[in-house]
MMTF fields as JSON, N, C-alpha, C and O atoms, coordinates in Angstrom:
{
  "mmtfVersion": "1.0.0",
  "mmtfProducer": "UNKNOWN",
  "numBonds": 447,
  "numAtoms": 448,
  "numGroups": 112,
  "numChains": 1,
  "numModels": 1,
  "chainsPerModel": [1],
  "groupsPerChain": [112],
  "chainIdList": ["A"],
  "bondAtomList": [4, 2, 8, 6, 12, 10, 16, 14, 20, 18, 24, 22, 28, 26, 32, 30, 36, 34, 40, 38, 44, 42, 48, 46, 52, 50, 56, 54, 60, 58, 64, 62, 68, 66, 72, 70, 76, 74, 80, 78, 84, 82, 88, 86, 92, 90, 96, 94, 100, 98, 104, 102, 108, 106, 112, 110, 116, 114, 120, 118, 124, 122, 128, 126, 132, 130, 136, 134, 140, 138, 144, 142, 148, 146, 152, 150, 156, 154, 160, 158, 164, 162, 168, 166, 172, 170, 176, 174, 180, 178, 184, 182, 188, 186, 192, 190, 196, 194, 200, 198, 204, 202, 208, 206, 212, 210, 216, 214, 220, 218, 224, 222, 228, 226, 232, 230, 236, 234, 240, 238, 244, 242, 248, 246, 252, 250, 256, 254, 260, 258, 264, 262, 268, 266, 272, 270, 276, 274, 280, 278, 284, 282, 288, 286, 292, 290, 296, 294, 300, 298, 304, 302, 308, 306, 312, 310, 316, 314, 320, 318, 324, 322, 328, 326, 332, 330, 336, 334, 340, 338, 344, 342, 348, 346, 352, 350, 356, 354, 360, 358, 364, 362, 368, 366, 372, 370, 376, 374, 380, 378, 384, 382, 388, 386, 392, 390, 396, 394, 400, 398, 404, 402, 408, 406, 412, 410, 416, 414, 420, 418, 424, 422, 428, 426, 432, 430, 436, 434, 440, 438, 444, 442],
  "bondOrderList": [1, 1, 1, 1, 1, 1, 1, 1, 1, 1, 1, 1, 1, 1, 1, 1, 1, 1, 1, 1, 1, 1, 1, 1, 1, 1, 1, 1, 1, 1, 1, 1, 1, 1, 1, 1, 1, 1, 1, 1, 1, 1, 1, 1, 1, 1, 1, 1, 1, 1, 1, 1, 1, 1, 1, 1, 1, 1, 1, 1, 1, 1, 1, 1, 1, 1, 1, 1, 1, 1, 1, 1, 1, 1, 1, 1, 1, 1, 1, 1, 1, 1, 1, 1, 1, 1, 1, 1, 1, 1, 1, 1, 1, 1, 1, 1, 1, 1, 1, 1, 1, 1, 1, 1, 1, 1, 1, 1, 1, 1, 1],
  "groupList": [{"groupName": "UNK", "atomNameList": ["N", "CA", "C", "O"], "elementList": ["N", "C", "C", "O"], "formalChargeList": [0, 0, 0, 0], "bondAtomList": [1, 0, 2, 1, 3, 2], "bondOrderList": [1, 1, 2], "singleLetterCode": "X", "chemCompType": "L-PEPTIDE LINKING"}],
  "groupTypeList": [0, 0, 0, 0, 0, 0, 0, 0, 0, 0, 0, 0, 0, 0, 0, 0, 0, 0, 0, 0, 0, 0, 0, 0, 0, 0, 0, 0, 0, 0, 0, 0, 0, 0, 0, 0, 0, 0, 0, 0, 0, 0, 0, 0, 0, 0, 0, 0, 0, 0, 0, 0, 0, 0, 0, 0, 0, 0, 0, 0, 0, 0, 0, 0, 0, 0, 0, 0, 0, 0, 0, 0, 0, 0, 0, 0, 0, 0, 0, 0, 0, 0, 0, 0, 0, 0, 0, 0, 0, 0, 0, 0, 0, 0, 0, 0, 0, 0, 0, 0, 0, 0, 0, 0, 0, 0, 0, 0, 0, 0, 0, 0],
  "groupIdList": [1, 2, 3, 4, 5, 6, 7, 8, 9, 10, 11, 12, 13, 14, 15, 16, 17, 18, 19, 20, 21, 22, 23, 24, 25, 26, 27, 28, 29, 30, 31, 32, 33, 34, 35, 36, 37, 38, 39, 40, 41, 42, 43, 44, 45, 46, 47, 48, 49, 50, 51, 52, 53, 54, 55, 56, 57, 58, 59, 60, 61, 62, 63, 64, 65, 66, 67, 68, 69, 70, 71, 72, 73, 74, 75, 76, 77, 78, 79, 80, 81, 82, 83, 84, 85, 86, 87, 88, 89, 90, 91, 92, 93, 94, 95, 96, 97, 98, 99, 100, 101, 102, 103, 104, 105, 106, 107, 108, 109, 110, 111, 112],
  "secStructList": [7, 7, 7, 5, 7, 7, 5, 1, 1, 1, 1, 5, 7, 1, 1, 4, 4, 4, 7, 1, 3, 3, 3, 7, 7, 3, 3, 7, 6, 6, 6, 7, 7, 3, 3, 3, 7, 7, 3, 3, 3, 7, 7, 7, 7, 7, 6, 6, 6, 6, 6, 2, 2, 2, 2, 6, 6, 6, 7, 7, 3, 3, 3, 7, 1, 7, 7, 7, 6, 2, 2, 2, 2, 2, 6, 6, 6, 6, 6, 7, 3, 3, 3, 7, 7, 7, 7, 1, 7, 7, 2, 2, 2, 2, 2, 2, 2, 2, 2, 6, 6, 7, 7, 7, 7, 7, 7, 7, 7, 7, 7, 7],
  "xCoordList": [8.471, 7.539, 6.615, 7.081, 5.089, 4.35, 3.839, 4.284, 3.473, 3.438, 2.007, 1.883, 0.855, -0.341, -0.217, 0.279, -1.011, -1.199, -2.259, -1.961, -3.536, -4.412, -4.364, -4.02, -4.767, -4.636, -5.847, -6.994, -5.478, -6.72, -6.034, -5.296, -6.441, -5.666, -3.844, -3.086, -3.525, -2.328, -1.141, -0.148, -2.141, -1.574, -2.0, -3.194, -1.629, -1.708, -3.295, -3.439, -4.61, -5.776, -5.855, -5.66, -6.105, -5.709, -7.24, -7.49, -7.961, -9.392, -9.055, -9.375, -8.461, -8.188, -9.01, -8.84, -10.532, -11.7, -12.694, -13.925, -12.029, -13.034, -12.265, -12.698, -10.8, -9.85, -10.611, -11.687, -10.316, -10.931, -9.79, -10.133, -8.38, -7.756, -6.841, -6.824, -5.899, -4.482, -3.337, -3.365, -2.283, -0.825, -0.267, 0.215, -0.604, 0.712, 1.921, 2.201, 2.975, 4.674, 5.142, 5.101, 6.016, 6.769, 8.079, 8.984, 8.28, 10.377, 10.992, 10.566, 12.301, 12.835, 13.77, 14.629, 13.439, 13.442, 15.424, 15.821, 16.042, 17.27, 18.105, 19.277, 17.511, 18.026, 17.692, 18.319, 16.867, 15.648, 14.819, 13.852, 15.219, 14.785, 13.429, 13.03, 12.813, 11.413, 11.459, 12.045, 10.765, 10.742, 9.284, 9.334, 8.209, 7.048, 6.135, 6.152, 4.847, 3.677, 2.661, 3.037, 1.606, 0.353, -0.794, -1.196, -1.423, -2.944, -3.828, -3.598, -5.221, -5.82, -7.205, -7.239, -8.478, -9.406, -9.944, -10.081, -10.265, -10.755, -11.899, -12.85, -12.282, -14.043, -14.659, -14.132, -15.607, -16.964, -16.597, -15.759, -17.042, -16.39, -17.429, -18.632, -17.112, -17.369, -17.231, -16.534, -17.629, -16.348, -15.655, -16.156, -14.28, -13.993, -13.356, -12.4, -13.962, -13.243, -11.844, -11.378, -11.04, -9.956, -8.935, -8.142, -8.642, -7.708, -7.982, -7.49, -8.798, -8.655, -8.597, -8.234, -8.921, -8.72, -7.423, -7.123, -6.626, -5.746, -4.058, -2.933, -4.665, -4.013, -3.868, -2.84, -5.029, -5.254, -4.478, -4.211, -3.976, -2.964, -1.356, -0.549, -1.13, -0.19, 0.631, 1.608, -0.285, -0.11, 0.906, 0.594, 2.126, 2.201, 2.64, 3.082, 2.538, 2.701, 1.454, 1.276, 0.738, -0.328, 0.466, 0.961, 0.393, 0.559, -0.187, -0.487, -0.992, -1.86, -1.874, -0.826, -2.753, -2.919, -3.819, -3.43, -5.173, -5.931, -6.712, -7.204, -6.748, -7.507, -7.684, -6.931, -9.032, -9.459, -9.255, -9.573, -8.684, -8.571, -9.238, -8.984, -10.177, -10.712, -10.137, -9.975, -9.681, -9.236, -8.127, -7.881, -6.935, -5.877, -5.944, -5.283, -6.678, -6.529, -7.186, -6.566, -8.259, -7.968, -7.143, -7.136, -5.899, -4.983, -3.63, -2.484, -3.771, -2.916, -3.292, -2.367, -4.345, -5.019, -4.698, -4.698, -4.394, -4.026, -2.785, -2.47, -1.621, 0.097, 0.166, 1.121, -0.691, -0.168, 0.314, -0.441, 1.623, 1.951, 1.075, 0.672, 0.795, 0.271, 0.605, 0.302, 1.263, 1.834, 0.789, 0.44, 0.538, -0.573, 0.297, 1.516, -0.498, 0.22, 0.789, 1.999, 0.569, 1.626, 1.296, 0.087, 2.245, 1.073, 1.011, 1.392, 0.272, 0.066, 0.235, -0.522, 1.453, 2.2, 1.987, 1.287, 3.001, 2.779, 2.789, 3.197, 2.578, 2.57, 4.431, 4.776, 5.223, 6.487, 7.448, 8.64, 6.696, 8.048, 7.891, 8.874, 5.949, 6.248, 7.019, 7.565, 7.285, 7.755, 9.087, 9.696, 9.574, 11.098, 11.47, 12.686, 10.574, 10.782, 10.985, 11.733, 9.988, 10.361, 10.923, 11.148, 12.008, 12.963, 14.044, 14.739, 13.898, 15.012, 15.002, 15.857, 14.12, 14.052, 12.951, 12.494, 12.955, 12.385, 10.815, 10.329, 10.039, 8.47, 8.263, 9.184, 7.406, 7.303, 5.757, 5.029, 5.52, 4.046, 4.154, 5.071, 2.831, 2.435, 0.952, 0.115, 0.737, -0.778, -1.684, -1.586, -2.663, -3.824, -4.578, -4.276, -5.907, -6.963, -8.478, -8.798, -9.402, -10.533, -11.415, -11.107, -12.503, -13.053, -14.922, -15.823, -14.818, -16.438, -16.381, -17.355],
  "yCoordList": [-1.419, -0.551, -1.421, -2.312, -1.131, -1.721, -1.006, 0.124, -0.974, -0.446, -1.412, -2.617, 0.019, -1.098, -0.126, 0.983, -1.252, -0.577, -0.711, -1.527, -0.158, -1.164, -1.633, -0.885, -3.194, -3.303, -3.858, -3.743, -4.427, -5.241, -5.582, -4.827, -7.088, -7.584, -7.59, -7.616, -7.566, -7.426, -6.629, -6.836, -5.386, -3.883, -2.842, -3.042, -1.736, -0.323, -0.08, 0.444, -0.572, 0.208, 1.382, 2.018, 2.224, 4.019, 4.466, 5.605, 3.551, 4.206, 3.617, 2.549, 4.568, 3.553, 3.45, 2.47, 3.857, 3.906, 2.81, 2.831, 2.105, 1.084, -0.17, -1.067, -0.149, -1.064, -2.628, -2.521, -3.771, -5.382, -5.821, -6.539, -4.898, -6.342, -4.983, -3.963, -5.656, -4.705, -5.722, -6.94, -4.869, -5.71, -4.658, -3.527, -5.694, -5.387, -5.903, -7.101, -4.586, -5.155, -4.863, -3.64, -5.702, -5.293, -4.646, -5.367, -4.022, -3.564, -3.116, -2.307, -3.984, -4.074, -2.523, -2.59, -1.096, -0.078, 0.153, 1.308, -0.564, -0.785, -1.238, -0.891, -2.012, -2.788, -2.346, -2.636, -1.628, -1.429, -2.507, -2.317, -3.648, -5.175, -5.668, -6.074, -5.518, -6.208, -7.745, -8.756, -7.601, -9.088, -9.876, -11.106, -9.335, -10.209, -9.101, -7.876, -10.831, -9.436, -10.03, -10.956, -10.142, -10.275, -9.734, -8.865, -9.856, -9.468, -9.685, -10.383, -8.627, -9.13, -8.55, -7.375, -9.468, -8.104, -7.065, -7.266, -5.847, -5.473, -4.921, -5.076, -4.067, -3.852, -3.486, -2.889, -3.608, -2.867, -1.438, -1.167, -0.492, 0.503, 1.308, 1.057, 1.944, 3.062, 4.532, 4.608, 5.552, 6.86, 6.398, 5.941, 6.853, 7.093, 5.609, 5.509, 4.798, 3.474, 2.986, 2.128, 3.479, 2.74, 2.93, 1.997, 4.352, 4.805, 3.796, 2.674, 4.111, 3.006, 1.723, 0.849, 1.442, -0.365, -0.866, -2.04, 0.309, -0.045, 0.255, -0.245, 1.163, 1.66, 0.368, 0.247, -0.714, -1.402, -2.595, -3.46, -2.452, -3.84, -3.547, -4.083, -2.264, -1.566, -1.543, -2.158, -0.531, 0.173, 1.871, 3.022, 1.284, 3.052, 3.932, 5.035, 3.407, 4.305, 3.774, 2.597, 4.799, 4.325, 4.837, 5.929, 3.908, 4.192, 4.061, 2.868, 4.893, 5.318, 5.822, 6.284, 5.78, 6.661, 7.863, 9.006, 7.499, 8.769, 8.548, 7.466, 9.965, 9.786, 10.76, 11.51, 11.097, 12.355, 13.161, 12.769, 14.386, 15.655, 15.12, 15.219, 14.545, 14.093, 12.977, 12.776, 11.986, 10.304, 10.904, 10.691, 11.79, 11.839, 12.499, 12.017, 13.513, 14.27, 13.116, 12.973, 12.367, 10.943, 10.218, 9.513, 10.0, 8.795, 10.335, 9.963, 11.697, 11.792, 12.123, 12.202, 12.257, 11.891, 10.683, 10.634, 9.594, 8.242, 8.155, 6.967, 9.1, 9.055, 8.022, 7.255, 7.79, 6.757, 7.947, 8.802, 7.807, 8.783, 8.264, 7.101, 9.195, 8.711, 9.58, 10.734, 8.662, 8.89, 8.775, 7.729, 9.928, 9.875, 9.978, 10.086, 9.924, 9.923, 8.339, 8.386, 7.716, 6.353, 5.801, 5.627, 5.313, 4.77, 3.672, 3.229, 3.225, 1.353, 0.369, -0.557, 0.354, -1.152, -1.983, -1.72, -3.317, -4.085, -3.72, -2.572, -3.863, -3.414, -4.07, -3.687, -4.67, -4.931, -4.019, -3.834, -3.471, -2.942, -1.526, -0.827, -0.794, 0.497, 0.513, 1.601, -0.426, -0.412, -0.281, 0.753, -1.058, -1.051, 0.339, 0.522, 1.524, 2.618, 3.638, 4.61, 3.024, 4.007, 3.869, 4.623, 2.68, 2.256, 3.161, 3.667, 3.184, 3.814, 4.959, 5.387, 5.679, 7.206, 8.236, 9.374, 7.275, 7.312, 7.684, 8.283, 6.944, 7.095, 8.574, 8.837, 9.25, 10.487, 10.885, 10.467, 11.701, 11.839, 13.004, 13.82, 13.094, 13.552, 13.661, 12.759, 15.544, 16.118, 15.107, 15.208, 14.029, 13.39, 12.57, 11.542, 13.467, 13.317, 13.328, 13.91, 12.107, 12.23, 13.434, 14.419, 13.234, 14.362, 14.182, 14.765, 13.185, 12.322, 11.528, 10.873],
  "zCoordList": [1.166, 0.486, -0.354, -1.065, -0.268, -1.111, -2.331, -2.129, -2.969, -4.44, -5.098, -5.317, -5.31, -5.866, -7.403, -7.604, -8.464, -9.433, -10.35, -11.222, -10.509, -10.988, -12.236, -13.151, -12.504, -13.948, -14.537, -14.106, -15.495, -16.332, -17.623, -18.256, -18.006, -19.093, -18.947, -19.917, -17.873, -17.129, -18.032, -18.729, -17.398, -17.852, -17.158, -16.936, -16.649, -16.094, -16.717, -17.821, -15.785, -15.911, -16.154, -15.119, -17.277, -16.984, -16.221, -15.825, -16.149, -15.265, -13.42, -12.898, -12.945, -11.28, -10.948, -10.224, -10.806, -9.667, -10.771, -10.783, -11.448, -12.308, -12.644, -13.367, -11.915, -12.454, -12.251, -11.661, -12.558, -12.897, -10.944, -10.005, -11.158, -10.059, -10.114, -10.802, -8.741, -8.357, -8.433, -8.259, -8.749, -8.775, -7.572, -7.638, -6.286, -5.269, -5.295, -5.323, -5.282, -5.351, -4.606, -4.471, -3.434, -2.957, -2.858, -3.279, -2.623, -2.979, -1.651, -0.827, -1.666, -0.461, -0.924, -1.804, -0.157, -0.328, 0.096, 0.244, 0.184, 0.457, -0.453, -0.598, -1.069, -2.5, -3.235, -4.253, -3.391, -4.89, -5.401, -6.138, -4.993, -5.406, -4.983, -3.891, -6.175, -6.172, -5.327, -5.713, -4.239, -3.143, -3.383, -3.406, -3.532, -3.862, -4.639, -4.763, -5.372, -6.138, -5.945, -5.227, -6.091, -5.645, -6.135, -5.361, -6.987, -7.824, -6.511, -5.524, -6.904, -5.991, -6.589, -6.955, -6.7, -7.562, -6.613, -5.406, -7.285, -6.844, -6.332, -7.097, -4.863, -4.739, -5.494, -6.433, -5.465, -6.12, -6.041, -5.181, -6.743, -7.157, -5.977, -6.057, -5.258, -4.297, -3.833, -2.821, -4.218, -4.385, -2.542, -1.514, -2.98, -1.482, -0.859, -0.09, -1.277, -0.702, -1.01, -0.26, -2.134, -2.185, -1.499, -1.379, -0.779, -0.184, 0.94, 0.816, 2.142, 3.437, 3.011, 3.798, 1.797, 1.469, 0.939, 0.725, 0.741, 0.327, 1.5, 1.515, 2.19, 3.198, 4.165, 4.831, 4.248, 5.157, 4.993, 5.827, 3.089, 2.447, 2.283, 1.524, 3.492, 3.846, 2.242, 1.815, 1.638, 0.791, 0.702, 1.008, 0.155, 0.414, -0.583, -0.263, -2.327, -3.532, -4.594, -4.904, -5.013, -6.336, -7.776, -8.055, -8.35, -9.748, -10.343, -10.403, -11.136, -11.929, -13.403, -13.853, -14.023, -15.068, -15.017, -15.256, -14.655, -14.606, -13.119, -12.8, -12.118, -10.86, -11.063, -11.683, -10.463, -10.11, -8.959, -7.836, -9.204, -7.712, -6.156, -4.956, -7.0, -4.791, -4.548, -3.344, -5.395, -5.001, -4.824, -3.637, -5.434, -4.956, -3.535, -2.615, -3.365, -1.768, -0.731, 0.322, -0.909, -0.077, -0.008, 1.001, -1.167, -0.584, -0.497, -0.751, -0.21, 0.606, 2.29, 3.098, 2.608, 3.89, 4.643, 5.873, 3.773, 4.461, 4.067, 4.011, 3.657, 3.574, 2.353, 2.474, 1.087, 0.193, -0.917, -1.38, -1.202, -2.269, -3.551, -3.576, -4.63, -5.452, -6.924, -7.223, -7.606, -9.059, -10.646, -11.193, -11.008, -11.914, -13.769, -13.901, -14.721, -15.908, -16.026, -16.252, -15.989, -16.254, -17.223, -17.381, -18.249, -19.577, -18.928, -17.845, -20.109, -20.03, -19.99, -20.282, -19.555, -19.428, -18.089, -17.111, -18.415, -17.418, -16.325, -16.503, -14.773, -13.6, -13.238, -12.12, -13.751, -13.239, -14.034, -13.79, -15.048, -15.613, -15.287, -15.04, -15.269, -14.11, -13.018, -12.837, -12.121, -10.83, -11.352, -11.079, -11.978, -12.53, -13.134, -13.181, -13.681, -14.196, -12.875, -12.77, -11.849, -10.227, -9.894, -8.948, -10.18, -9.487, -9.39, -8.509, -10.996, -11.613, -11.93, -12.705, -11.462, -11.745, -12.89, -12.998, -13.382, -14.955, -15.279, -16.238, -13.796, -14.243, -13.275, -12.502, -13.312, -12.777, -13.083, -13.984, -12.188, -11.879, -12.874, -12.788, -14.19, -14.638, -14.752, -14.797, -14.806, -14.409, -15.804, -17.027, -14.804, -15.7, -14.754, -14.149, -14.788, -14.07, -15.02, -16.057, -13.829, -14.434, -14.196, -13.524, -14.808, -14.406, -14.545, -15.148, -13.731, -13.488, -12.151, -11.78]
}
């Protein structure tokens, strides 16, 4: 399982469609065990582009803080689950909260 999350200042971006870079994590979905991570910056901001760009870095959970109603119904069009509400922390210790049960999608969306 891959797991993106956007950040900046290497922390949970709460703006996803303006984030600076992504923290891809891997987790070996058998273990629970985080196997690799990977920053990567990201595009130029586009409506509509992140779902296939991210789908394409065989992406398959977003953790977020704030997306808006249409970015989420695009990345469930391309099967990437996507978890909204997340505060601000590092991108290893969210993953470590999904791990464990703990982080959970809560209603927070933009609205621009």
């Amino acid at each position: 399982m891959r797991i993106a999350i956007p950040t900046s200042d290497g922390n949970l971006d709460q703006h996803f469609g303006h984030c600076a870079r992504f923290a891809l994590i891997d987790v070996d979905r058998a273990t629970n065990e985080i196997t690799g991570t990977t920053e990567m910056p990201a595009p130029e901001h586009q409506p509509g582009l992140l779902p296939p760009w991210l789908k394409e870095r065989k992406v398959d959970l977003v953790i977020a803080g704030g997306m808006g109603s249409r970015a989420q119904a695009l990345f469930q069009e391309v099967a990437i689950e996507v978890i909204t509400g997340a505060p601000q922390e590092p991108p290893l210790a969210l993953v470590r909260q999904y791990l464990q049960g703990t982080l959970v999608s809560r209603p927070h969306t933009c609205h621009h």
